[in-house]
C-alpha atoms as one frame of an Amber mdcrd trajectory, in Angstrom:
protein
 179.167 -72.664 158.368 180.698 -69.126 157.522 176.976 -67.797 158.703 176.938
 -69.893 162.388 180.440 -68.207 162.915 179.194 -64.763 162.574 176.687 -65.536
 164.230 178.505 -66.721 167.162 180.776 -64.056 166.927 178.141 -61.468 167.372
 176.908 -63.140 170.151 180.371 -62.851 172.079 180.228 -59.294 171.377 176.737
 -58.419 172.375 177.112 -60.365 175.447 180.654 -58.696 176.134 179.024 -54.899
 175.748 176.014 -55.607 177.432 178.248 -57.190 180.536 179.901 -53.949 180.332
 176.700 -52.065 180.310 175.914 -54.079 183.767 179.331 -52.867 185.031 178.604
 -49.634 184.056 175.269 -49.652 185.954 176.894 -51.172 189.050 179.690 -48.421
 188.801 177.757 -45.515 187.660 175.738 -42.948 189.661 172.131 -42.936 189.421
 171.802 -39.502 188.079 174.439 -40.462 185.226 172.531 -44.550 184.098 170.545
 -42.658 181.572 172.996 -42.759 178.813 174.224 -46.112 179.301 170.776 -47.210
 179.387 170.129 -45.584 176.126 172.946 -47.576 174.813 170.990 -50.518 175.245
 167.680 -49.308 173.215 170.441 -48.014 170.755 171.124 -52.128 169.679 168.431
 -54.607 169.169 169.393 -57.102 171.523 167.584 -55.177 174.970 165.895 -58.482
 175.467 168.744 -60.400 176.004 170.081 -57.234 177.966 166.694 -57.885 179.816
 167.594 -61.582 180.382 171.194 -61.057 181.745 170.093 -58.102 184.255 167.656
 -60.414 185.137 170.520 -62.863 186.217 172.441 -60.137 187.437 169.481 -59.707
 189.705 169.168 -62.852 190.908 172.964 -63.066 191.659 172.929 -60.073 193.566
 169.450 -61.271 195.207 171.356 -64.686 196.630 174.244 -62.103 197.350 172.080
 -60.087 199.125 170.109 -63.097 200.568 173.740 -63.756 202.175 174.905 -60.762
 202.877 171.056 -60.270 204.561 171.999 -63.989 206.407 174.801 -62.575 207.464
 173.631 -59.428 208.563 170.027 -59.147 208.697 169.264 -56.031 209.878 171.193
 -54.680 206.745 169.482 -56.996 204.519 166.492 -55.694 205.893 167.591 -52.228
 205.616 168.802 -53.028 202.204 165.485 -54.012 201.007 164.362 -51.237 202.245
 166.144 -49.646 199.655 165.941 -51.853 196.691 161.933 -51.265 197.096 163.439
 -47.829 196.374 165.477 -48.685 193.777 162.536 -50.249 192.521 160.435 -47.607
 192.240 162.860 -45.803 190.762 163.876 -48.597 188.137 160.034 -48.331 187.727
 160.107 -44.359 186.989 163.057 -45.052 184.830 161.222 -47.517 182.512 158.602
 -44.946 181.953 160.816 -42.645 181.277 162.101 -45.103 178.968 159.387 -46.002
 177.412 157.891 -42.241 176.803 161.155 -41.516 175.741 160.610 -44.468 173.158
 157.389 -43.245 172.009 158.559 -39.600 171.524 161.409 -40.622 169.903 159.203
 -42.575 167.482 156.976 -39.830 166.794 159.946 -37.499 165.992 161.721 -39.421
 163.818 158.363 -39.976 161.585 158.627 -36.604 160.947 162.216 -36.604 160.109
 161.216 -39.149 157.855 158.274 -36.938 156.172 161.123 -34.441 156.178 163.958
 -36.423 154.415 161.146 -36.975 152.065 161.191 -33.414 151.343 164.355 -32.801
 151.344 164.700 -35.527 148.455 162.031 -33.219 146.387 164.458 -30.065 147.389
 166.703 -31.786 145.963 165.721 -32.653 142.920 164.301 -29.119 142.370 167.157
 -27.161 143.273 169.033 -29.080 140.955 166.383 -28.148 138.103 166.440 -24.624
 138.955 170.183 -24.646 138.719 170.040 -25.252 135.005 167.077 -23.345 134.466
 169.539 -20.722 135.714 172.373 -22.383 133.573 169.925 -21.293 130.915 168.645
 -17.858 131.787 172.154 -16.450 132.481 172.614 -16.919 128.967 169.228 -15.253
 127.750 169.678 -12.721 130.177 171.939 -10.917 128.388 170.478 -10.656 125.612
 167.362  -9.826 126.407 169.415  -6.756 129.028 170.767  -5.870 125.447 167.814
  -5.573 123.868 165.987  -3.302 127.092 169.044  -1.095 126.875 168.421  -1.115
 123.079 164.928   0.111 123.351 165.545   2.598 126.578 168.275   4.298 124.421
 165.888   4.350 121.567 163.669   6.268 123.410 165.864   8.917 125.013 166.659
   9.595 121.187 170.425   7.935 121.921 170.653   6.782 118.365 174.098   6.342
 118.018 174.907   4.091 121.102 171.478   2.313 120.220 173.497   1.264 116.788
 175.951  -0.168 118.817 173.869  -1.804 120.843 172.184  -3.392 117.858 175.450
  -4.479 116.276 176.742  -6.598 119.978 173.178  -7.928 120.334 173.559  -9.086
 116.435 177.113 -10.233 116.346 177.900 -11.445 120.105 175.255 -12.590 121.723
 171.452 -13.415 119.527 173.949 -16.413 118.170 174.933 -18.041 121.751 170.861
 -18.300 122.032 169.772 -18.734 118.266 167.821 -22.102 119.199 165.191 -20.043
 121.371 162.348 -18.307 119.571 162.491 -15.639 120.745 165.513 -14.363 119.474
 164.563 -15.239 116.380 161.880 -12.890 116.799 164.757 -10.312 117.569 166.689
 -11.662 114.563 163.577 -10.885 112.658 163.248  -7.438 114.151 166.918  -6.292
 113.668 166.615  -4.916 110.118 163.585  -2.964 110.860 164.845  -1.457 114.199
 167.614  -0.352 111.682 166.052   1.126 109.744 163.770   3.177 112.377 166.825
   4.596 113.716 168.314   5.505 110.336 164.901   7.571 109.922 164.741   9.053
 113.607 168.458  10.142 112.984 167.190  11.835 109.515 164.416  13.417 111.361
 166.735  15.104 113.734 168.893  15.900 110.982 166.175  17.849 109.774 165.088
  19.616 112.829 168.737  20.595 113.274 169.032  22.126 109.302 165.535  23.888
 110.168 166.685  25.456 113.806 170.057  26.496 111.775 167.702  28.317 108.797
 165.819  30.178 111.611 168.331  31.451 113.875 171.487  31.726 111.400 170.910
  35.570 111.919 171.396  35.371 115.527 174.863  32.635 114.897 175.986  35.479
 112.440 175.048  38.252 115.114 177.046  36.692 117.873 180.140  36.164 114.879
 179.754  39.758 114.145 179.881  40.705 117.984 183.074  38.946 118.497 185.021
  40.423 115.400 184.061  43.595 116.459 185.405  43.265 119.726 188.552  41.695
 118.442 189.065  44.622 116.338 188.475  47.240 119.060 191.365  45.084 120.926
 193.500  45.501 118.277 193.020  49.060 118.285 193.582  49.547 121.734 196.794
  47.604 121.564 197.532  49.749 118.494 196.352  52.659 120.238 196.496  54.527
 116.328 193.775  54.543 113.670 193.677  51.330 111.692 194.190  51.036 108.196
 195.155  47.397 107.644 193.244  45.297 110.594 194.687  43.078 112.533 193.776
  39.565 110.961 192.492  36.952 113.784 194.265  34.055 113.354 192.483  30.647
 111.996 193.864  28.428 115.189 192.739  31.518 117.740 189.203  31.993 115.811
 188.720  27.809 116.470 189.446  28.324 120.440 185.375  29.216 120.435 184.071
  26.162 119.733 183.691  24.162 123.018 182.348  21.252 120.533 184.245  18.312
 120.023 183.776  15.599 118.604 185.078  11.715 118.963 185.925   9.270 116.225
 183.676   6.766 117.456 180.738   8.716 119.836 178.934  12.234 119.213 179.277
  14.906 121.027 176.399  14.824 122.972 173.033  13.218 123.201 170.826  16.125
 123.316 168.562  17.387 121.223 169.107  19.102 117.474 168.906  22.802 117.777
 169.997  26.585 118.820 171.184  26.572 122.769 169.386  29.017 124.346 171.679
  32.323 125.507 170.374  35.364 126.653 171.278  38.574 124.967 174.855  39.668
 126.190 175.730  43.283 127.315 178.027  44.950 124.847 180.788  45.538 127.435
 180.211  41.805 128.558 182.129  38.681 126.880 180.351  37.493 123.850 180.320
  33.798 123.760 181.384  31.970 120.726 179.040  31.996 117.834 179.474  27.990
 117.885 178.694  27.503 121.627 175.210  28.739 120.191 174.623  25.408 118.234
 174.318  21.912 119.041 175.725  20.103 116.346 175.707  16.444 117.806 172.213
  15.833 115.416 174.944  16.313 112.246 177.530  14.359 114.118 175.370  11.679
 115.127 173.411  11.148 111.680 176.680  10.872 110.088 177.967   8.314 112.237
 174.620   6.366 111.967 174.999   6.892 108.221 178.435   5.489 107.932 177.680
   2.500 110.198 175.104   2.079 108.337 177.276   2.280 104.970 175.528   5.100
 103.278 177.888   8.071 104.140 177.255   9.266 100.680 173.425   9.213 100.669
 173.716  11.494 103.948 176.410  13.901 102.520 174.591  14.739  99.032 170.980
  15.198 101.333 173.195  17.388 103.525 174.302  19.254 100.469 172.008  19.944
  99.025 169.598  20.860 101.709 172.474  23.284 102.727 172.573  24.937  99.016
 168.930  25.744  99.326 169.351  27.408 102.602 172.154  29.205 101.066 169.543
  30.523  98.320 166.965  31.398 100.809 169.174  33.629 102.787 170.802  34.863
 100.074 167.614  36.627  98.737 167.651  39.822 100.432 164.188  41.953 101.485
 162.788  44.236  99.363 162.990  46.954 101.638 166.307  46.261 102.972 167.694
  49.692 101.836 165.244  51.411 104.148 167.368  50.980 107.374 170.413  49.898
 108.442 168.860  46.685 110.483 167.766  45.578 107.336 171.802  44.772 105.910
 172.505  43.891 109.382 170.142  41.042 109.451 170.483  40.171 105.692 174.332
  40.237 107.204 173.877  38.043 110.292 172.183  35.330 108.331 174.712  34.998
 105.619 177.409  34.655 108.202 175.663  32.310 110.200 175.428  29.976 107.344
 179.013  30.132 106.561 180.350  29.848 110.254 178.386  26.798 110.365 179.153
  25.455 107.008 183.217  26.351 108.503 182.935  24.748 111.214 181.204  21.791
 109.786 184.300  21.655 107.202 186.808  21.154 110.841 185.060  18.425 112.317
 183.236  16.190 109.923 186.103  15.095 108.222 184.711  15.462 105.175 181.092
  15.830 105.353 181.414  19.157 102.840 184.989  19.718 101.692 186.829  23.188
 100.743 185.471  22.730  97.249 182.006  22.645  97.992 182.625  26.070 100.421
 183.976  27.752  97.748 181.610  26.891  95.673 178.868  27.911  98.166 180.834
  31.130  99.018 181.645  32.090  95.285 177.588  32.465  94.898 177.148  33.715
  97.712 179.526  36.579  97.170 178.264  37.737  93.985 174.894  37.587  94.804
 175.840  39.782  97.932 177.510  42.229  95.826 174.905  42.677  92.915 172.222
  42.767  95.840 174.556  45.897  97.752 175.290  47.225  94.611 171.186  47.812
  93.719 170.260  48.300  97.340 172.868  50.793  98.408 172.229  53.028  95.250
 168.642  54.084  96.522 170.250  55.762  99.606 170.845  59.292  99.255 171.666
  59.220 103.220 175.205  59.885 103.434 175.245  58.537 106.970 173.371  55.524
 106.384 175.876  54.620 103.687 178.703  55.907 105.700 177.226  53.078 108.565
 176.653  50.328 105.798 180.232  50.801 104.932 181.008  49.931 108.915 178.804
  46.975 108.173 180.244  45.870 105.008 183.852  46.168 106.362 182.671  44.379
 109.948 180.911  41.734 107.672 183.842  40.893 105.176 186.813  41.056 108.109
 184.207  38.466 109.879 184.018  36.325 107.244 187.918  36.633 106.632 188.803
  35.305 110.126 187.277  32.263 108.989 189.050  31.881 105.863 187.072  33.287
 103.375 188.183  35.840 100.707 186.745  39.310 100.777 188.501  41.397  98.248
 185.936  41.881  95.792 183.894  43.111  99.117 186.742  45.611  99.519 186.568
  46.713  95.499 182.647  46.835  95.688 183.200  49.420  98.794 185.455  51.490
  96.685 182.540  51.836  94.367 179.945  52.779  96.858 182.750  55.568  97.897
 181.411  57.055  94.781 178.165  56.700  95.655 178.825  58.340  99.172 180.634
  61.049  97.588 177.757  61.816  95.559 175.455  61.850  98.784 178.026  64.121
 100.343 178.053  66.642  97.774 174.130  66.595  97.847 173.812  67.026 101.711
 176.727  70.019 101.533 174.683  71.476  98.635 171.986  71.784 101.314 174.307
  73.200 103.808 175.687  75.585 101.602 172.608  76.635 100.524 171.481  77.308
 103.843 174.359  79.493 104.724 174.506  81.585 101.574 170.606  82.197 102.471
 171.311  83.089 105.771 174.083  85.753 104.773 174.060  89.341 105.109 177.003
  89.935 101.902 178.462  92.570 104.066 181.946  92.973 106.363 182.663  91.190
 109.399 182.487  93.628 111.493 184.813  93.167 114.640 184.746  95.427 118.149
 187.188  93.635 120.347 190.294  91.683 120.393 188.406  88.269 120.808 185.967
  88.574 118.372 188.901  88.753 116.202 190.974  85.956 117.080 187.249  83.889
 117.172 187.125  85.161 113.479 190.348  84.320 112.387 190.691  80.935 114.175
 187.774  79.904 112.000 189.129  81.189 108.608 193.115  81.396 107.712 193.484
  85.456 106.879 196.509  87.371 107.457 196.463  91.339 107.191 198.791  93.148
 108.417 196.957  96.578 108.436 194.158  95.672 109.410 195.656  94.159 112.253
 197.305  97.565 113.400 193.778  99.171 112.723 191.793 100.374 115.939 188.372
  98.899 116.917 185.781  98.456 115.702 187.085  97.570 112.279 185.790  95.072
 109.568 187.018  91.743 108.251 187.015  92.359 103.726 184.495  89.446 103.584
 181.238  88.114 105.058 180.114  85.323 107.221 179.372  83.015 104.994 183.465
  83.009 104.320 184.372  81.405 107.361 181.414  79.392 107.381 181.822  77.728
 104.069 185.983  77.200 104.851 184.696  74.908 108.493 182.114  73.330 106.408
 184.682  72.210 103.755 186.545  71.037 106.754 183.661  68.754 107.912 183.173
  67.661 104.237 187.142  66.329 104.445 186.556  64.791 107.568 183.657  63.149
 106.095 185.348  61.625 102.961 187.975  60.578 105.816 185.389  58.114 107.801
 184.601  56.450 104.693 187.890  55.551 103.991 189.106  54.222 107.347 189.283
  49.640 107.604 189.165  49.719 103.994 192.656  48.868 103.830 194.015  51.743
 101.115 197.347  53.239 101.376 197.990  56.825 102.712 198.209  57.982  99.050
 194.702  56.362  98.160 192.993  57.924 100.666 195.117  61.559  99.793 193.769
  61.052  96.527 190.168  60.426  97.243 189.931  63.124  99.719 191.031  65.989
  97.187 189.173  64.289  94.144 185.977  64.675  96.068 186.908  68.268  97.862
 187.430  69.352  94.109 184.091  68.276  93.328 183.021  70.069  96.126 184.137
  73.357  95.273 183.929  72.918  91.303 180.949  71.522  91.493 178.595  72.111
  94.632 179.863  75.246  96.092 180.261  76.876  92.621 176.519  76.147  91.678
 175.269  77.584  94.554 177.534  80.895  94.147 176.007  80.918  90.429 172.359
  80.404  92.035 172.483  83.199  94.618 174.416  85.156  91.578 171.343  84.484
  89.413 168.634  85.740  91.757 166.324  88.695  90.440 166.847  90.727  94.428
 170.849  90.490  93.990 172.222  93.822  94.237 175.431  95.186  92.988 176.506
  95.168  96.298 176.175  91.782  96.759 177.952  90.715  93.991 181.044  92.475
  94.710 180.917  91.101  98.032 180.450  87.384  96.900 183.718  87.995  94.223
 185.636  89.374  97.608 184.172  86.360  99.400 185.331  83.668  96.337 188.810
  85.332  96.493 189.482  84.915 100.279 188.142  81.133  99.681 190.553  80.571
  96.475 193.681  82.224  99.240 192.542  79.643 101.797 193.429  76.454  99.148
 196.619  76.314 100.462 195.555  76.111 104.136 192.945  73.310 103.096 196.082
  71.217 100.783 197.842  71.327 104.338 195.168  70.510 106.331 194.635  67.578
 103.968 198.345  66.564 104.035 198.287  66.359 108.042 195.235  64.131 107.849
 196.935  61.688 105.533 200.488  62.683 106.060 201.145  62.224 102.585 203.756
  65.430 101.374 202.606  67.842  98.367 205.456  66.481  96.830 204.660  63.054
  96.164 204.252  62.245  92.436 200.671  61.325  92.294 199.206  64.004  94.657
 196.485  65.984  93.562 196.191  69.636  93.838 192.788  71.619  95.514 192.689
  73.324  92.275 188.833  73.998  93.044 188.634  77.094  93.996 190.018  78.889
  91.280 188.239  77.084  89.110 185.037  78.249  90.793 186.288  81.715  91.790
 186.818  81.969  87.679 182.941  81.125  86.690 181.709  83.022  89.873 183.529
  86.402  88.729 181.921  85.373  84.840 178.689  84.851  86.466 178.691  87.998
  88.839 179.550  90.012  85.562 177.173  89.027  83.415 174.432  89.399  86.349
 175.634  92.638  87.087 176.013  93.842  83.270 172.540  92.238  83.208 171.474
  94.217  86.062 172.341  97.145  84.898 170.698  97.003  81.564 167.755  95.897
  83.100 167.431  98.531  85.817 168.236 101.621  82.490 165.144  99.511  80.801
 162.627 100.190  83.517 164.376 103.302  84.167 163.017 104.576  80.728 159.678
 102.780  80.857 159.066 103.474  84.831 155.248 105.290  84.864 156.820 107.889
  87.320 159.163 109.116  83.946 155.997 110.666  82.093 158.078 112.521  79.166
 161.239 112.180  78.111 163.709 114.246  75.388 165.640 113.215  72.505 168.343
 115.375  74.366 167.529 113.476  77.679 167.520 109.816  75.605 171.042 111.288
  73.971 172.507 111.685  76.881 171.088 108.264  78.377 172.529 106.592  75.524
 176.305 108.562  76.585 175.674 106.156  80.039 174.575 103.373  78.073 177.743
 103.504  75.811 180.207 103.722  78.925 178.670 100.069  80.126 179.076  98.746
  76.742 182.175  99.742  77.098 182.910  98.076  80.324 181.352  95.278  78.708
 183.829  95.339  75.766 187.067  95.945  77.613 187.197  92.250  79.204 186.712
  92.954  83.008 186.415  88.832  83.819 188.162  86.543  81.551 186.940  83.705
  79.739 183.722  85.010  77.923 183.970  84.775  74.123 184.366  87.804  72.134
 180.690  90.351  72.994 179.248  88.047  75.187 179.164  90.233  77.853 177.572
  93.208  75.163 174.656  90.878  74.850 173.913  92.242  78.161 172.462  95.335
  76.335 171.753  94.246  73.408 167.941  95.156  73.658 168.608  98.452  75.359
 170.851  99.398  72.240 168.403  98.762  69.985 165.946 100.751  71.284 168.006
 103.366  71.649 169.507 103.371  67.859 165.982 103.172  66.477 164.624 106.650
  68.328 168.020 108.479  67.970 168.140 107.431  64.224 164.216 107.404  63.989
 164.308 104.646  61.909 160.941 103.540  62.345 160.304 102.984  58.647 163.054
  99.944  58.878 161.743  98.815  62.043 158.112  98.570  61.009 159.157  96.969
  57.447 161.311  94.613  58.980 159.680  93.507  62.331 158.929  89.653  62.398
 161.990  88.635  60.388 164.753  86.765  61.320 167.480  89.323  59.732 165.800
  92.193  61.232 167.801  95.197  62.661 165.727  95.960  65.612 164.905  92.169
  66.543 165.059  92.614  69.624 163.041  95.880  70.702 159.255  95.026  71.387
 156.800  97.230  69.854 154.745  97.373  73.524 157.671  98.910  74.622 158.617
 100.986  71.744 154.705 102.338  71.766 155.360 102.901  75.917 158.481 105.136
  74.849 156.958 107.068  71.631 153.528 107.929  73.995 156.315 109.602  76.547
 157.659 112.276  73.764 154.213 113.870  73.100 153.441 117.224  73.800 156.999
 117.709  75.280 157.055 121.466  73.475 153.555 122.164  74.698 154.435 123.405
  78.009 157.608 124.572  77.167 157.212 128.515  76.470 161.087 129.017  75.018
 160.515 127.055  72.286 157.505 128.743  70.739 159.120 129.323  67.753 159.574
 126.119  66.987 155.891 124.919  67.166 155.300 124.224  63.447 158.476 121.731
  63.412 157.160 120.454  66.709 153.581 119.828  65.142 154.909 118.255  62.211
 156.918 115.758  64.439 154.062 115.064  66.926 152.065 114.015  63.830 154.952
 112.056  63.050 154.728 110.613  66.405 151.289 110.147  66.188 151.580 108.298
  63.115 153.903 105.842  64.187 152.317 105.374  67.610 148.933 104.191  65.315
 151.332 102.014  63.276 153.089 100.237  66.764 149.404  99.933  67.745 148.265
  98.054  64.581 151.436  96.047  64.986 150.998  95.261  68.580 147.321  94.209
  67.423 147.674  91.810  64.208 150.603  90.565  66.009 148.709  89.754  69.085
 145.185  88.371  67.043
């Protein structure tokens, strides 16, 4: 019942729309009946639409039939058109009906299409949570590229971090796939490969740092240097306590710093490369030489890692070892200066490293370890200067080591280490340098005692003077009023000797300068070692030009003149002393030039004893010279009168200071000789000779027989004494018999 309703009711409606569909086609144009006819085809009911035009025909055909009845001729001329509509209603239904077909054929397509589209569908829909999927992995496995790209730049560090969010954060939101369980698996040993790649540029770094400390210590040298040659500009006065660089100001050289949680850098291990720097140029920090991000990195790897401890005692120790190596110093080292200036560099190198390791590991070595490092390292510097530095007998190249010591400890002090016992062992090598002072002045004064004439200035003009006395201190009133040419009392080698002392103060002066002593200290040292000088040095070669066989009598009065002048000028030395250190005579503890009497004392002793010396020998060959053919008892009488005057001399204590008839000694074998042919005491002589208590010891039987063989035949050509011939025969077989006796003596002595 309910189903012939609906029915019915659908037939109402399709027969109400296609009625309007007919109105439509009555109403509408031609060129517009396309769309209403589609809206026929667009239902299912065109047949029935086909019936009811049909009918709608036929009405309009009995219409027209009356209308044509009624008017004929436009019945006929409405046929005419209706054969026109006709043809058209024909065109139309082909249109129709290709329109049909096409439409069919399209929509198959669209079908095959839909089809598709349903596969799309369902594919897109997989891919979505394959994609779900993958933007989970993808993450991970990101991670683990960026792991292995920053393993092989060497990025250790940030690869460790990597490791630790691919470990903890995001393996576990993709455990269930295998492979991160491969990458679970693979963790520990990636680990450990960068724990060993870190070591390995731990150890390329502590090997670059062994090779080129010398040039890190050079560059730390350089820039104390210059610091102290600001200070002495802003000083603008000699220095004798340096200016200490402070600790924060030494630090504003390192460009390296270092975060708590990154290192500094991620280059390489190893010694930047920096071309050598002009002197007058800016030298750059001795840390901006190093790259110390292998040590910074390696520790932080380390303490990620949880063995801070196992890298610190490696460090350590590797470090200590170094510190031996460089500590040995070359063999040859003493031979030049370069060789303490590189033995130098390399022991500073390793301590500004190990210093600036101390600021910015935060405990990688502590202060205890450095002192420990620089305790050894100090003593075995000291014993090694101490035996080096005593093989140079250069005063200059110790005077320059000095420079290098004091360079090399006020280095070391900027960064914090103490260098007194540097400063005490450079006191001792003062010694040393005074020694090498005295030797090199002993060659100088050597040379100009050789060199001298041992007579008067002599001067011809006014300038010649002043040249004179503006090189020696001498005051003379009378001379000065004396006309040209005139003559100075002593020789060249006067004012020679007083410059040359001069330089030797000057000298003693370098070596004490940066060694931080007081004025008195270096008063002190300064006449200590000009005493020595004159004691010592200048008073040994007096003695030695005193003690040649070609000195003349002459001479020797000239070199006392010459040691008296030089005594006068001690006061002129004292103040040129005192205006060098600017410490007054008066201070308690200053000591006197008291050198040149001392000297001027043994000189005089010296000079007498050559010249008593001199004189007895020149009376021995006086008497024994072939040109003297015969001699007298009168004549050897009165050469014994002269001989007694010198012994005189020699007695009355010209030079003091020689013990009681030292100076007699001088003529002790002339005296002898004498006292045996004035006495004739031959009998003694030839009883006696060979024993130790003998009278004539000292007269030698050669040159008693030279002597005797003179007083033959004396009377012989001597007419005046004819008388006296028998007394004269009698003594010339004397003669004779004692002359056989000398010669037996002369031979069993000689067999």
């Amino acid at each position: 019942m309910e189903r012939g309703k609906m029915a019915e009711a659908e037939s109402l409606e399709t027969a109400a729309e296609h009625e309007r569909i007919l109105r439509e086609i009555e109403s509408t144009d031609t060129a517009c009946i396309g769309p209403t006819l589609r809206s026929v085809y667009d239902g299912e009911e065109h047949g029935r639409f086909m019936e009811k035009l049909e009918t709608r025909i036929r009405n309009h055909d009995r219409e027209i039939e009356k209308m044509c009845n009624f008017h004929y001729q436009g019945f006929v001329d409405s046929i005419t058109e209706l054969l026109k509509v006709r043809g058209e209603a024909q065109k139309l239904k082909n249109q129709v009906t290709d329109t049909n077909r096409k439409l069919q054929h399209e929509g198959k397509e669209l079908v095959i299409a839909m089809e598709e589209l349903k596969q799309c569908r369902l594919q897109q829909r997989n891919i979505s949570a394959t994609v779900d999927k993958l933007m989970l992995c993808l993450p991970v496995l990101e991670m683990y590229s960026k792991l292995r790209d920053q393993m092989k730049t060497k990025r250790h560090y940030p690869a460790l971090k990597t490791l630790e969010h691919l470990e903890h954060t995001y393996l576990p939101q993709v455990s269930h796939y295998r492979f991160c369980k491969v990458m679970v698996d693979n963790i520990p040993k990636l680990r450990e490969e960068i724990k060993d790649v870190s070591m390995s540029d731990l150890k390329d770094f502590l090997e670059s740092i062994r090779k080129h400390s010398d040039k890190i210590g050079e560059t730390a040298m350089k820039q104390a240097q210059q610091q102290r040659n600001l200070d002495n500009i802003v000083l603008q006065q000699p220095r004798i306590g340096s200016k200490r660089k402070s600790k924060k100001d030494a630090y504003t050289i390192f460009d390296t710093e270092i975060e708590s949680t990154s290192p500094k850098s991620e280059q390489d291990s190893g010694i930047l490369d920096v071309e050598d720097e002009e002197d007058d140029e800016e030298v750059p920090g001795a840390q901006d030489l190093v790259d110390f991000s292998p040590v910074y990195r390696c520790l932080h790897i380390y303490s990620v890692l949880g063995a801070r401890e196992t890298f610190e005692n490696y460090y350590r120790k590797q470090r200590r070892k170094q510190a031996r190596l460089v500590l040995q110093p070359p063999s040859n080292m003493h031979e030049t200066l370069d060789g303490y200036r590189k033995y130098f560099n390399q022991i500073v190198g390793f301590f500004v490293v190990e210093d600036h390791i101390l600021h910015t590991t935060q405990g990688l070595v502590n202060r205890a370890y450095i002192d420990e490092l620089w305790e050894m390292a100090l003593s075995k510097t000291i014993a090694a200067l101490r035996t080096h530095s005593s093989y140079c007998s250069d005063p200059n190249l110790v005077l320059d080591l000095k420079n290098l010591i004091v360079l090399f400890a006020d280095t070391l002090q900027v960064y914090g280490f103490p260098v007194n016992q540097l400063f005490d062992m450079l006191l001792e090598i003062r010694d040393q340098y005074s020694e090498t002072l005295l030797k090199k002045w002993a060659g100088i004064f050597r040379n100009i005692l050789d060199s001298d004439n041992y007579s008067p200035i002599p001067v011809t003009s006014e300038e010649v003077y002043k040249k004179v006395v503006g090189q020696f201190p001498f005051q003379d009133t009378e001379l000065e009023k004396q006309p040209f040419p005139k003559k100075f009392p002593f020789s060249e080698f006067v004012p020679k000797v007083y410059n040359q002392i001069k330089e030797f103060i000057y000298a003693c002066l370098k070596f004490s300068e940066d060694l931080h002593l007081s004025s008195t200290e270096v008063d002190d040292m300064i006449r200590k070692s000009t005493n020595l000088l004159l004691t010592r040095t200048l008073s040994n070669s007096l003695q030695n030009v005193i003690k040649r066989k070609n000195i003349g009598l002459t001479e020797l009065v000239q070199i006392i003149i010459n040691t008296t002048h030089l005594e006068k000028s001690c006061k002129y030395l004292e103040e040129f002393i005192t205006n060098i250190t600017n410490v007054l005579p008066e201070t308690v503890h200053t000591t006197k030039l008291y050198g040149t009497t001392t000297f001027k004392g043994k000189v005089a002793q010296t000079a007498c004893m050559s010249a008593c010396k001199h004189l007895a020998t020149s009376l021995m060959q006086l008497l024994l010279e072939a040109e003297v053919r015969q001699l007298t008892l009168g004549a050897l009488q009165q050469f014994n009168l002269d001989v007694r005057e010198c012994e005189q001399f020699a007695r009355s204590g010209p030079v003091p200071g020689f013990q009681e008839d030292t100076l007699q000694l001088a003529f002790i074998d002339l005296r002898q000789l004498l006292d045996l042919f004035i006495q004739w005491d031959w009998s003694t002589y030839l009883a006696d000779y060979g024993q130790p208590s003998c009278k004539y010891l000292r007269v030698n039987p050669v040159t008693a027989l030279t002597l005797l063989e003179k007083m033959k035949d004396t009377s012989r050509k001597n007419n005046m004494f004819a008388q006296f011939r028998k007394n004269e025969r009698d003594k010339q077989k004397l003669i004779d018999t004692v002359a056989k006796q000398l010669r037996g003596l002369i031979s069993s002595h000689h067999s």
